[in-house]
C-alpha positions as CSV (number, residue, x, y, z in Angstrom):
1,X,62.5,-17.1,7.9
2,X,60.0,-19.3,6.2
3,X,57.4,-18.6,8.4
4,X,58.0,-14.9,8.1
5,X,57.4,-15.2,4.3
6,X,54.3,-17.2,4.5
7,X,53.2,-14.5,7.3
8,X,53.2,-11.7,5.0
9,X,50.9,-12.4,1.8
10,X,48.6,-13.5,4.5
11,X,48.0,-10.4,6.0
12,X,47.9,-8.5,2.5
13,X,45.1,-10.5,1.8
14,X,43.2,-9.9,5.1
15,X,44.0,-6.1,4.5
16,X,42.8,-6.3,1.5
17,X,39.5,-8.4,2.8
18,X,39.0,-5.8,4.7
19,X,39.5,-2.8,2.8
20,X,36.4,-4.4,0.5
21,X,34.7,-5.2,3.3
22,X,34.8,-1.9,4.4
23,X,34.2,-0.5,1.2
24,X,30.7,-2.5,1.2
25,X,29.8,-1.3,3.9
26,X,29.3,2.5,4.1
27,X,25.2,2.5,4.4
28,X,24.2,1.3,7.9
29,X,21.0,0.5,9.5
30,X,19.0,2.4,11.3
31,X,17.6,6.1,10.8
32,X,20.0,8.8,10.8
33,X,19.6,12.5,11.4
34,X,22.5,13.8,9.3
35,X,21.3,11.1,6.5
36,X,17.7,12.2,6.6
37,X,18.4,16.2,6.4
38,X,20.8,15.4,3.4
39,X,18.4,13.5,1.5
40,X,16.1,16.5,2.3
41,X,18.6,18.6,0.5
42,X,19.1,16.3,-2.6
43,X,15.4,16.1,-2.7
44,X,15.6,20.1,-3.4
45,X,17.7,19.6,-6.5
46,X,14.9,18.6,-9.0
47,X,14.0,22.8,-8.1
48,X,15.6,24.7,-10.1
49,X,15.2,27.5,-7.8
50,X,16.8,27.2,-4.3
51,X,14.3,26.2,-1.4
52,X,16.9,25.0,0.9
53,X,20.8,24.3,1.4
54,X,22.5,22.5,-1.3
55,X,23.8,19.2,-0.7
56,X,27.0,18.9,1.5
57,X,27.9,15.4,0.5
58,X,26.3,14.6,-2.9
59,X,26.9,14.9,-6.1
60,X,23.8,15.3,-8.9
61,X,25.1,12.8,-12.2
62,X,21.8,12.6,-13.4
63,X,18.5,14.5,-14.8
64,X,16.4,12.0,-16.2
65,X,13.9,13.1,-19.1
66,X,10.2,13.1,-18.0
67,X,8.4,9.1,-18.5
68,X,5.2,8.3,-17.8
69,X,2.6,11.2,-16.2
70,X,5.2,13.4,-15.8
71,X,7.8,11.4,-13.8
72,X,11.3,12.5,-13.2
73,X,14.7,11.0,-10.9
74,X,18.1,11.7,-10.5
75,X,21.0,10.2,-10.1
76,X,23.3,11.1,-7.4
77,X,26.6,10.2,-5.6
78,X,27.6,10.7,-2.1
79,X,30.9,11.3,-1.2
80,X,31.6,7.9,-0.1
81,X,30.4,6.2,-3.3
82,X,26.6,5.2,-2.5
83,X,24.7,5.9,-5.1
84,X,21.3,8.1,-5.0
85,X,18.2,7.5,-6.8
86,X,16.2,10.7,-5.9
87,X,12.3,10.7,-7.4
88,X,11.0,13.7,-7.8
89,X,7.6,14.6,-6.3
90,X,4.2,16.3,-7.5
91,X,4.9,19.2,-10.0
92,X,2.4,21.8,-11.4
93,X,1.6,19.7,-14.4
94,X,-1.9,18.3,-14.2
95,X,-0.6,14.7,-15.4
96,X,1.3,14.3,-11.9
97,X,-2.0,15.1,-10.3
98,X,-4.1,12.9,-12.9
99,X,-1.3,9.8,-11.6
100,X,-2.0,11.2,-7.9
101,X,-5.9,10.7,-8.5
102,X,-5.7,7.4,-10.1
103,X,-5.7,5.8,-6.6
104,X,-7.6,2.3,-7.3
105,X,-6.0,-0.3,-5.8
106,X,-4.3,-2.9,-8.3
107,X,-2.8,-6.4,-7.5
108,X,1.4,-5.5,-6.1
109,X,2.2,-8.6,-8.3
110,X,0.9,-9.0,-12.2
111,X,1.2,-7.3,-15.3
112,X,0.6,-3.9,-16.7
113,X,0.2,-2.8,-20.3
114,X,2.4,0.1,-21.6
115,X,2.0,0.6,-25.2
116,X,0.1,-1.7,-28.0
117,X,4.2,-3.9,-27.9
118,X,5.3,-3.7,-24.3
119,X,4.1,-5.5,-21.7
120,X,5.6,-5.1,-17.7
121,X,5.7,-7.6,-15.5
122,X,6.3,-6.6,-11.8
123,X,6.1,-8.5,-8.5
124,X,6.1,-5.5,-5.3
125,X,4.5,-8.2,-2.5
126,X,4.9,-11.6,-1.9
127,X,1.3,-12.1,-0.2
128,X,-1.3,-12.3,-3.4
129,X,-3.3,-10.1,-1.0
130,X,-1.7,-7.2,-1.5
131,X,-2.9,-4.2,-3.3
132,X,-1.1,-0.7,-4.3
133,X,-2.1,2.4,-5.9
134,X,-2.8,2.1,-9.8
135,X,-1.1,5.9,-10.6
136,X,2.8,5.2,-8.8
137,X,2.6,1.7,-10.1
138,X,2.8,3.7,-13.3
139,X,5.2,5.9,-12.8
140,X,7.3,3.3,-10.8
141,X,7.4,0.9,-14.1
142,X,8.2,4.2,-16.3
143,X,11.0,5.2,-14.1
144,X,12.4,1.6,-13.8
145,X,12.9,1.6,-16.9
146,X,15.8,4.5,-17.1
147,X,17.0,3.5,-13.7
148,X,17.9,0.3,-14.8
149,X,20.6,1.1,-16.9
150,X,22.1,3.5,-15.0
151,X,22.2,0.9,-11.8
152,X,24.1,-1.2,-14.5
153,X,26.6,1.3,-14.7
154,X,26.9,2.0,-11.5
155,X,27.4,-1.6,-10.4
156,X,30.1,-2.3,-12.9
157,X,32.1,1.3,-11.5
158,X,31.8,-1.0,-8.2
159,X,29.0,0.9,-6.5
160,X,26.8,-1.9,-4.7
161,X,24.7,0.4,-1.9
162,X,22.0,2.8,-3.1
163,X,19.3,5.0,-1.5
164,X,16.6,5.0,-2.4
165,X,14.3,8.7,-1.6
166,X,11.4,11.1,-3.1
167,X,9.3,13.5,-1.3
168,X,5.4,13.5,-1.5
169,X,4.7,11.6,-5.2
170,X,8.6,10.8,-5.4
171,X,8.0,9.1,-1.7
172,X,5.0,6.6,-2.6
173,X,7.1,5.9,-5.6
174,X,10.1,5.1,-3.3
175,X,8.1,2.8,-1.8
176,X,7.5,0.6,-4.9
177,X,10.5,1.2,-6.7
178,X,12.2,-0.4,-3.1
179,X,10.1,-3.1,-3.7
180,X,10.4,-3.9,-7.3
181,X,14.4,-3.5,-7.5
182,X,14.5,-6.1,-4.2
183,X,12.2,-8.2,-6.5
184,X,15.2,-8.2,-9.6
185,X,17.9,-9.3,-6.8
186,X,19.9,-12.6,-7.7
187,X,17.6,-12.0,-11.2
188,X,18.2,-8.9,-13.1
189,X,20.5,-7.5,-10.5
190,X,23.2,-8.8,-8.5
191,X,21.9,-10.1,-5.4
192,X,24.3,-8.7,-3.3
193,X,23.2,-4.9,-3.5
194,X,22.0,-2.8,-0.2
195,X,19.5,-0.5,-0.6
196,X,18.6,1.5,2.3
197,X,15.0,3.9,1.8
198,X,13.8,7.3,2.8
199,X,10.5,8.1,1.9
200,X,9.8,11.5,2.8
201,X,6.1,13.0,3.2
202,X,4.7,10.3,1.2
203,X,1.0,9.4,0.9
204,X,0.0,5.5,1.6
205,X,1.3,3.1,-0.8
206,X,-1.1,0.3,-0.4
207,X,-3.1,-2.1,1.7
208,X,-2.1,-3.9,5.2
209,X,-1.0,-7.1,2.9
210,X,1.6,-4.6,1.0
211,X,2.3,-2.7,4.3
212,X,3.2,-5.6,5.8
213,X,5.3,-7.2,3.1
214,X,7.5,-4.1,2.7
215,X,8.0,-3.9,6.4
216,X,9.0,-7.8,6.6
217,X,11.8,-6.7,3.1
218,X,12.8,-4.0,5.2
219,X,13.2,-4.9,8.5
220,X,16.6,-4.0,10.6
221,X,16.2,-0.9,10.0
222,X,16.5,-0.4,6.2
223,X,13.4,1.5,5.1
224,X,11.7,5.0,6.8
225,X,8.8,7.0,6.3
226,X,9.6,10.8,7.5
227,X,5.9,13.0,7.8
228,X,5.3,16.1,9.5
229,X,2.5,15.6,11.9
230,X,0.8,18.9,10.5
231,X,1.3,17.8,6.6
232,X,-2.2,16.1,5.2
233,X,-0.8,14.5,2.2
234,X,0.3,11.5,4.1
235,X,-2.8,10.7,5.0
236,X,-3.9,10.3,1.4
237,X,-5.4,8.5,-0.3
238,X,-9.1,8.4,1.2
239,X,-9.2,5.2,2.8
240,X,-12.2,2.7,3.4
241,X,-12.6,-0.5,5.5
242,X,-14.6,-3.3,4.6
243,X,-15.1,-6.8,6.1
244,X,-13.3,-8.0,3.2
245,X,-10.0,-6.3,4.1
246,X,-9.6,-8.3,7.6
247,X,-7.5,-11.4,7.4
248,X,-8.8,-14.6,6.2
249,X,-9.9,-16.0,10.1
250,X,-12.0,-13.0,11.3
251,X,-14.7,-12.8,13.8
252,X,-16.8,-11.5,10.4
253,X,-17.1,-15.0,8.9
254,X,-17.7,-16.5,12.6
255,X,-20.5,-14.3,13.0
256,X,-22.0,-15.0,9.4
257,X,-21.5,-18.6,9.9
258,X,-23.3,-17.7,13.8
259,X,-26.5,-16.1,12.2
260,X,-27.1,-18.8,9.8
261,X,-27.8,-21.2,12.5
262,X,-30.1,-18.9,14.2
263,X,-33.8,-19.5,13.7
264,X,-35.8,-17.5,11.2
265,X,-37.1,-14.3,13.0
266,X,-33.6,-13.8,14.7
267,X,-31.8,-14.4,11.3
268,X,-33.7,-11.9,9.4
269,X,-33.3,-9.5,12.3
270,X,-29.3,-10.0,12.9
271,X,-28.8,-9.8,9.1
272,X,-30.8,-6.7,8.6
273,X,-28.3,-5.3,11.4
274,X,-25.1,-6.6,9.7
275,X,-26.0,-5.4,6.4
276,X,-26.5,-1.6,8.0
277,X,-23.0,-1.9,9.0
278,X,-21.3,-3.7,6.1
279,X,-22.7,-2.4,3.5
280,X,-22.1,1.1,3.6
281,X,-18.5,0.8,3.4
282,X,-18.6,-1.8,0.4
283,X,-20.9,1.0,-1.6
284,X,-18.0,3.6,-0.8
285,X,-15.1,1.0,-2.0
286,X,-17.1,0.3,-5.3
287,X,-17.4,3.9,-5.6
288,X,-13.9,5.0,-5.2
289,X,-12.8,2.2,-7.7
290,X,-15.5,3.4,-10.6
291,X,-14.2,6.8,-10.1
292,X,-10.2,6.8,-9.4
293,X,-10.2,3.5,-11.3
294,X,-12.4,3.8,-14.7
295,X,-12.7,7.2,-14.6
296,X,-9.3,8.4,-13.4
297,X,-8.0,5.6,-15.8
298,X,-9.9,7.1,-19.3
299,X,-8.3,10.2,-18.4
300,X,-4.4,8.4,-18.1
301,X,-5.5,6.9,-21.6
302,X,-5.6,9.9,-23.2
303,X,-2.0,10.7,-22.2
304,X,-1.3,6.9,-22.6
305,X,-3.7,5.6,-25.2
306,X,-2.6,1.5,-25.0
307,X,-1.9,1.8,-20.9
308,X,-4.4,-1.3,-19.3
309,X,-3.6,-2.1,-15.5
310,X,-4.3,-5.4,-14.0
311,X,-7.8,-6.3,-13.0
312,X,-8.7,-3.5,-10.0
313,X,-8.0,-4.9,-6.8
314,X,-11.5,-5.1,-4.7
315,X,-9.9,-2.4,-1.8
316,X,-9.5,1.0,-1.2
317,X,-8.1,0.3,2.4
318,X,-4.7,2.5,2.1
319,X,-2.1,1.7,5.1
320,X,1.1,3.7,5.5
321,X,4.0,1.4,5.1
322,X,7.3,1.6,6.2
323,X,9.1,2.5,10.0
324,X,7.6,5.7,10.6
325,X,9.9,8.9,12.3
326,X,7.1,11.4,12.9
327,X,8.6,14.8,13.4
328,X,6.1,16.5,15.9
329,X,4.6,20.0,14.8
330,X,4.7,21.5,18.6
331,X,3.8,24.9,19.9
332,X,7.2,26.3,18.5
333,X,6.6,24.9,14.7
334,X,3.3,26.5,14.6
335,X,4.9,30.1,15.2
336,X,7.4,29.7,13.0
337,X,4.6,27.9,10.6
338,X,1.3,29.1,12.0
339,X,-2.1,27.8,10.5
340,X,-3.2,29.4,7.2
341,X,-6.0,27.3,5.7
342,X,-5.4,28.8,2.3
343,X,-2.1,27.8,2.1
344,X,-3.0,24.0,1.3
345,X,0.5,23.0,1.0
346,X,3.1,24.9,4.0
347,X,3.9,22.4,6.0
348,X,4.3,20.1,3.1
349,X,7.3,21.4,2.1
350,X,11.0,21.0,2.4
351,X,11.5,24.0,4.4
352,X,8.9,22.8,7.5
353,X,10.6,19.4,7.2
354,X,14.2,20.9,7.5
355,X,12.7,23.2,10.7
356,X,11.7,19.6,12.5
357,X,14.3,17.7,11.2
358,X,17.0,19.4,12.7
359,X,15.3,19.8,15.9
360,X,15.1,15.9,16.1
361,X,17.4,14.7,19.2
């Protein structure tokens, strides 16, 4: 009879072990169809007109007001309790373009200047050799800042697994937004929260450094990158390569460290060689960074007198980051989407992205 007795609060507690367990556990690994196609969906609500089907299993709670160059996000609520922190993309305001533009590369860990009494600190990369884009850094710190709170609130209602999603703009902002809430984990948030990242058409991030970080965070199957192989935004920003962007041991140093020890004649000769090749694409980097970087950056300043990024970092070597799902634009995509060069932006839209999405296996 004892036994019996003892028996029973025993198994209440593993039921209830397990009903929390459970309850922690409704995002999975791993890309999923249904997920993807609904995220498309919720990425439709910051239109106010309809563009595609409404949201089966969400819930908006959220508009946020506009931050930064024209930044918005929502909040939504799936129907099993994970919470949705949707970034809107590019709009027609020329700010969201001005942040798009801004693409010098800036140090994924330092500090960046707000106004004349706030400063930000951020950390998006453990390797100090990483480098993202100056603009979404920007509006990734203005939307933290209202995300936070609402995460808050969200945690103490229970909810501990979030997704995190944005199309075009709104996707290279997911990217750094995944990376600076996994950087407040066991800090400013609990370290126990999921998050789990779609990033749909979204232009590169950063360098091979950041790529490679995120990648390492997100590993298991945690973070993807959805493009349409027809849609040119994700190939932006314009990208070059220099010998500075290779990994510390390179055969570039070798063969420096060669030439030196050649004798006179051959040294001028090999050098004048090397230089042809090496520095043509430094000129272009130095370039883009004057440009997107100081000039790109006086024009932010008038929207955002006291803004001051960290010291540009010396790159304009843009990687796509992230597990990639490429959904293929085939013969039958191009009839129902055939080739209009005028139309710069069809098949970056939700609509081209549903087509191929559902046709994914």
């Amino acid at each position: 009879m004892k036994t019996r007795f003892l028996l029973f609060p025993v198994l209440l507690l593993g039921l209830v072990a397990g009903s929390a367990s459970a309850q922690q556990n409704r995002l999975k690994p791993g890309f999923e169809k249904a997920e993807f196609i609904e995220m498309l969906r919720v990425a439709a609500g910051h239109v106010d007109s309809v563009t595609i089907d409404l949201p089966q299993r969400c819930k908006k709670l959220y508009r946020s007001p506009t931050v930064g160059l024209d930044n918005k996000w929502e909040l939504w609520q799936r129907d099993d309790g994970v919470g949705i922190i949707s970034i809107r993309g590019t709009t027609l305001d020329p700010l969201g373009w001005v942040e798009n533009f801004h693409a010098a590369m800036v140090p994924a860990a330092g500090q960046i200047k707000l106004s004349s009494t706030e400063t930000v600190s951020y950390k998006l990369a453990k390797n100090p050799r990483a480098g993202v884009h100056a603009g979404w850094l920007i509006g990734t710190v203005y939307l933290a800042k209202d995300i936070l709170p609402k995460l808050d609130s969200c945690i103490q209602k229970g909810t501990k697994e979030f997704i995190i999603t944005g199309d075009s703009q709104g996707g290279a902002i997911s990217f750094l937004m995944n990376s600076y809430l996994h950087s407040l984990l066991g800090n400013r948030l609990p370290a126990d929260l999921q998050f789990k990242t779609y990033c749909i058409a979204a232009p590169k991030p950063g360098n091979l450094s950041y790529a490679y970080d995120y990648e390492v965070m997100t590993q298991g199957g945690w973070a993807f990158n959805v493009v349409n192989s027809a849609d040119w935004v994700p190939e932006f920003p314009m990208t070059v390569q220099t010998t500075d962007d290779f990994n510390l041991t390179n055969p570039f140093t070798t063969l420096k460290k060669a030439i030196k020890k050649q004798k006179f004649i051959n040294r001028l000769a090999l050098n004048y060689v090397f230089n042809k090749l090496d520095k043509p694409s430094r000129k272009a980097q130095r370039r883009y960074q004057k440009t997107l970087g100081g000039y790109v950056g006086k024009i932010v300043r008038k929207t955002l007198p006291d803004y001051q990024p960290a010291a540009y970092f010396p790159s304009s070597h843009f990687v796509r980051a992230g597990q990639t799902i490429v959904l293929d634009a085939d013969e039958t995509y191009y009839q129902q989407f055939p080739v209009e060069e005028k139309q710069l932006f069809k098949n970056h839209l939700l609509k081209p992205y549903l087509f191929l999405g559902n046709r994914l296996k």
